[in-house]
N, C-alpha and C positions, 0 to 999 in steps of 0.2 A: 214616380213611386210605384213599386211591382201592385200586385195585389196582398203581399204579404208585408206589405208596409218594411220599411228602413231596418226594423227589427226583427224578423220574424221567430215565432216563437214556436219550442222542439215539435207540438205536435202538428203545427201546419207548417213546417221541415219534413215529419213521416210522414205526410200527406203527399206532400211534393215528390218526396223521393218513390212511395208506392205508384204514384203517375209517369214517373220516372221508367220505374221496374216494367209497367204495364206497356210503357212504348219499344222499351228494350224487346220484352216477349213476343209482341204481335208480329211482326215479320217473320221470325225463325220457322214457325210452321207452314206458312205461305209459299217458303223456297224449301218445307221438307216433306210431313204426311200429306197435307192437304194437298201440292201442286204431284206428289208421285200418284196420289188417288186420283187426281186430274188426267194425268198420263195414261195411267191403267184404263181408264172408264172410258179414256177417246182413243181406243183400239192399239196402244204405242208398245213394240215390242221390250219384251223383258230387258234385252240388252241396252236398250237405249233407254230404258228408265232408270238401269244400275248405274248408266253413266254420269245420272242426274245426283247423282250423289255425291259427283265432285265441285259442283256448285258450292259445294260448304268448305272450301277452301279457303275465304278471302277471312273467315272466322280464328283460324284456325295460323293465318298472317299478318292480322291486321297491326301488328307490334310495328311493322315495317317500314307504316307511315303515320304512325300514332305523333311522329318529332313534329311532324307541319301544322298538326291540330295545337300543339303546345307554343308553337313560334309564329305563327302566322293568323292572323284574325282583324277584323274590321274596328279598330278602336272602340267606335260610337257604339256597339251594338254590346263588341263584348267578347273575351277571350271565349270562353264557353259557349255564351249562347250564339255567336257566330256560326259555330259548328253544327249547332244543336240544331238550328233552323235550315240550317245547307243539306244535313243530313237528311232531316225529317222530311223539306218539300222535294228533294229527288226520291224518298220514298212514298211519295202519295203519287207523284209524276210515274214511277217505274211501277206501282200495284196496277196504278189507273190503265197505264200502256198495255201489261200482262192480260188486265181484263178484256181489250178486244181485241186480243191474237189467239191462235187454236193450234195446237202443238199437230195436230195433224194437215194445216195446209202450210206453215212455216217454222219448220224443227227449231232451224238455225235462229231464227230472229227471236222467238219465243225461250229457246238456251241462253241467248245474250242476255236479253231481259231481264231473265229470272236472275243471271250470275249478276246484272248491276241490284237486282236488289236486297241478294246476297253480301253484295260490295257493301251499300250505302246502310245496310241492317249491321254490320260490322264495325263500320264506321261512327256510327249513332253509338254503337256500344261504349267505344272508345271513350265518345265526349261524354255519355252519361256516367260513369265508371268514375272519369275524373270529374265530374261535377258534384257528384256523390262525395268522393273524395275533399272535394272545396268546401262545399259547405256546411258541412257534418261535421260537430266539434268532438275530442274524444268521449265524454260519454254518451253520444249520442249513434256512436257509428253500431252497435249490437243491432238497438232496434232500428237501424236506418238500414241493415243489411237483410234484418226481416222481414222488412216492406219492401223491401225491392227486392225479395225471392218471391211473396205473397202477388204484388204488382207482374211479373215476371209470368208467374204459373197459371195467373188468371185468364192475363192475355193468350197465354200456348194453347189454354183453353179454349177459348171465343176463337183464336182460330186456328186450332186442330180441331178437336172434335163437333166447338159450333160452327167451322166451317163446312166441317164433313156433311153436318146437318142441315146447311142451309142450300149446301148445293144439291143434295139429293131432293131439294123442295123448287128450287129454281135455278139451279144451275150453278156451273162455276164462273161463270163469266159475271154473272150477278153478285155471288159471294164476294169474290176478288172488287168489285166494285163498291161494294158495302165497305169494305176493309179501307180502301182509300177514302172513304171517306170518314171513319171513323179517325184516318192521319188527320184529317183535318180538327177535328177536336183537341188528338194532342199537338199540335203545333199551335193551337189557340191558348191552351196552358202553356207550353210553353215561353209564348210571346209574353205573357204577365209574370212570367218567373223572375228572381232576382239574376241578375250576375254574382256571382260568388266573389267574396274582397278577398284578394289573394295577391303574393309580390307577380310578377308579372315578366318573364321572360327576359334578359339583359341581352337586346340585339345585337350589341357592338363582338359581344365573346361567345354565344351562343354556337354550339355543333352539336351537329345530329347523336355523338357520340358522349355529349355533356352530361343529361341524366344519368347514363350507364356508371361514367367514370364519377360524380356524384356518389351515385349510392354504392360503388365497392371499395368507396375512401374510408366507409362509416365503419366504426366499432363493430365486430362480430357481424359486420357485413355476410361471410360465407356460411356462416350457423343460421343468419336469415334464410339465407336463400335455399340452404340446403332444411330447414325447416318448411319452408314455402312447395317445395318440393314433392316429400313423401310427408305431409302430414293427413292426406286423405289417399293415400297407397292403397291401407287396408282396407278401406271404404271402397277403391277401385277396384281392386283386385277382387274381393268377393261380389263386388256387384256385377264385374262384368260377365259372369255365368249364374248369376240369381234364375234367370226366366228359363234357362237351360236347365239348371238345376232340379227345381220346381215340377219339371214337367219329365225330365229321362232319367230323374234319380230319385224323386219320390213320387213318380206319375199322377199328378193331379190334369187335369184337362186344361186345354184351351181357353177355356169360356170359364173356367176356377179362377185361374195365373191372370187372366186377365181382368175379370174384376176386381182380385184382392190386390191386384198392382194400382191399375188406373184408380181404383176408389179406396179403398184403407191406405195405399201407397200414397194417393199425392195428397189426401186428407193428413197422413202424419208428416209427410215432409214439411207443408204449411205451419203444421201446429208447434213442431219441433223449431223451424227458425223462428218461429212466433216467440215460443217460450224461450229459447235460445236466446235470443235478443232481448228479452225481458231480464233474464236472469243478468246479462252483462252488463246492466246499467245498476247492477248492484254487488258483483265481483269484478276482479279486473282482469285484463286482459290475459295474464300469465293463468292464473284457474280457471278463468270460460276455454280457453285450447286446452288444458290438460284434463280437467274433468270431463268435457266434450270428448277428448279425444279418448278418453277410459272408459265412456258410453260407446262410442261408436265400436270398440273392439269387442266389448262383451253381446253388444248386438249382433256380431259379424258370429261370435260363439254361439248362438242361438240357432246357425241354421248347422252348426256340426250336431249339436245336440237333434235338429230334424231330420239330416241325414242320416242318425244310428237309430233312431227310433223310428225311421219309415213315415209312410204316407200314413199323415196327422192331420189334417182341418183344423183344428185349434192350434196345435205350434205353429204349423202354418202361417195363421193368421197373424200370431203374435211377430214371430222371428219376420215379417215381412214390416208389421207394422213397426216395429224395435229399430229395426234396417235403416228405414224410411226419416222415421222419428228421430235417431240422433245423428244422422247423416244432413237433415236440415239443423238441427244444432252446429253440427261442425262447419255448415256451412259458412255457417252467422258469423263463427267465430273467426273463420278462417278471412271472410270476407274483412271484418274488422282487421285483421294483422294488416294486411294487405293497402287497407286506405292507412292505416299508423304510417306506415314503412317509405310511403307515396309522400317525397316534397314536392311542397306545393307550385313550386315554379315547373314542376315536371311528371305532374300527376297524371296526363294524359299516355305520357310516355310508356311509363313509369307501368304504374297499375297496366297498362297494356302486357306490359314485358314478364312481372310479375303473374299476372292471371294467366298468362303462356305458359309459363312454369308449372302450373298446379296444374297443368292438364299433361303433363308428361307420365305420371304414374297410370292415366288412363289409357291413353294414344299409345304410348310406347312399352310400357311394363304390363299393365294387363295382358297383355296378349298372350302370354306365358303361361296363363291360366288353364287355359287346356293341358298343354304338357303336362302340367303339376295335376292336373284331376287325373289323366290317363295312367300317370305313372304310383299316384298313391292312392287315390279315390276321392269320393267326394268330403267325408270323415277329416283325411288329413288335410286335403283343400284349407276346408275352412280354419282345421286349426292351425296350418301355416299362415293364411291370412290374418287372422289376429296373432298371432307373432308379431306378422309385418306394421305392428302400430306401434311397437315398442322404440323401434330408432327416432319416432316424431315424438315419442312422450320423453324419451333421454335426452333430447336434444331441449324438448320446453323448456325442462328442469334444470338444466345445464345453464341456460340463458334465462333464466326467472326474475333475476334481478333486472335485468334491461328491459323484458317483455313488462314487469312491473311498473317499472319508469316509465313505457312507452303507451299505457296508460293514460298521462298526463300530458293531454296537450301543451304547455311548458315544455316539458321533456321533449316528445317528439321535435317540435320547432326547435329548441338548444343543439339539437344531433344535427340538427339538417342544417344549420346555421353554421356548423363546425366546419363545412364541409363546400362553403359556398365561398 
């Protein structure tokens, strides 16, 4: 019997999943601010610390072997938690190993390292994503995507910037060692967690290619995915020149852009999936994405309204906080589509391939965004970006009735049953 007993009940479910969020987060900075501040501070040239930036590949692939975490696992232990615990102890083994190598007497060994714990932080993703997905009934997935942004953010915190702080007091070979150990905490939660009761893989007909062909049998399969798509576009597209913005179009300083970012910013994103997720367990799925998503546009308007009225300290503040604020709402929201959409024999897969997708408006469409500030200015910037919410709010509307159905766990399981 787990610690949450045969039953467990929703809010020691957001407990579990914010533990969840928090082991998801601690890695990512370990192989990003924190290990390039590592570089920098032990004498490593500029070029080879840009290069350090392709370590964040295996995040950005891990769809590719999401099919072996869904088909392959140790009976006795557990579809899930098999993974969960393979993940987690090669990432306590790969922090711990980082911590006594030194980027300046072995480049090569200390890149490797770091890229497996890239790998293995990717990895963890994967099964946490779909574990989240398991055991989260529908109306529990709002608030379960809020605690696993709040879990998430906390952890980037303790190690971004309390690692930045812990190494400038003892180093980084310490810090990094702290951190492995704190793996060992989560991998003690989660050896008391449940397994999630879900159908279970059919070995006989199972291929790598099952999920995929699965979900583009289903109803209005392409209006999901083209929903899954561009529903955080305009979120991306204005965010990815926010800090530029801030500082060479309404010249606020350094040390401004960055406290209103790091502290009003990640204070409203928290509170935004918070509330996000509060409000979804009492509207359904089809109005938390389209009223979220009619937030997040008119916040994205708020920075045209500070580009024409110049350098403001109070719009400022507002239009970052507004930003911040309903872009963790949409998150909640967006995060919830995503576990609906995820059956459960292939939720590993599944949500991997999916959450791929919703990172194409950032990776591949943002980039555009210069063009479009050079060629119009910052003015029409923004109000082409909030345009660009419009094709994901036509498309909710369009499919409202399904997004309404898909609300109801019934519903969801009946679609995914169709199709099996």
């Amino acid at each position: 019997m787990s610690w949450l007993g045969t039953k467990p009940l929703s809010l020691q479910r957001q407990l579990l999943i914010l533990s969840m969020g928090f082991a998801s987060g601690l890695p990512l900075a370990l192989t990003g601010t924190t290990l390039q501040a590592w570089l920098v501070s032990s004498g490593i040239n500029i070029k080879t610390v840009g290069l350090f930036a392709a370590i964040g590949i295996p995040y950005t692939w891990k769809f590719l072997w999401s099919p072996f975490m869904d088909k392959y696992y140790i009976p006795k232990i557990g579809r899930r938690k098999t993974w969960l615990l393979l993940t987690q102890v090669s990432l306590l083994f790969s922090i711990n190993w980082l911590s006594t190598l030194s980027p300046t007497t072995d480049i090569s060994q200390f890149s490797m390292v770091a890229l497996c714990i890239a790998f293995f932080s990717a990895s963890q993703d994967i099964v946490i994503d779909a574990y989240r997905t398991d055991i989260l009934t529908a109306p529990e997935r709002g608030m379960g995507s809020a605690m696993a942004v709040l879990g998430y953010r906390l952890a980037m915190l303790l190690s971004g910037a309390g690692g930045l702080m812990l190494a400038s007091l003892y180093g980084f070979h310490t810090t990094y060692q702290v951190m492995s150990i704190i793996m060992v905490l989560i991998i003690c939660i989660s050896l008391l967690s449940p397994e999630p009761i879900t159908s279970q893989p059919k070995q006989n007909n199972y291929s790598f290619i099952t999920p995929i062909t699965e979900f583009i049998k289903r109803p209005y399969a392409s209006y999901f995915l083209l929903l899954v798509v561009i529903y955080k576009l305009s979120d991306a597209l204005a965010g990815s020149l926010t800090t530029a913005f801030l500082i060479q179009g309404v010249h606020f300083s350094l040390i401004e852009v960055g406290t209103v970012n790091k502290g009003v910013g990640l204070a409203a994103t928290l509170l935004g999936a918070f509330i996000g997720g509060a409000l979804m367990t009492r509207i359904n799925l089809y109005r938390s994405l389209f009223y979220f998503g009619v937030l997040q546009a008119l916040a994205t308007l708020s920075f045209a309204l500070l580009a024409h009225q110049g350098h403001h300290a109070g719009l400022m503040i507002i239009s970052v906080f507004l930003e911040n604020f309903t872009s963790g709402m949409g998150t909640a929201a967006l995060s919830a589509l995503l576990m609906s959409l995820c059956h459960h024999e292939f939720s590993a897969t599944q949500f991997a391939l999916l959450s791929a997708l919703t990172a194409i408006g950032r990776v591949y469409l943002a980039p555009v965004a210069g063009i479009i500030v050079a060629n119009t200015g910052w003015v029409n910037f923004f109000l082409i970006s909030t345009i660009a919410a419009l094709p994901g709010l036509m498309i909710i509307w369009f499919i409202r009735q399904q997004l309404i159905r898909l609300s109801s766990s019934s519903f969801s399981d009946s679609i995914h049953s169709k199709t099996t």
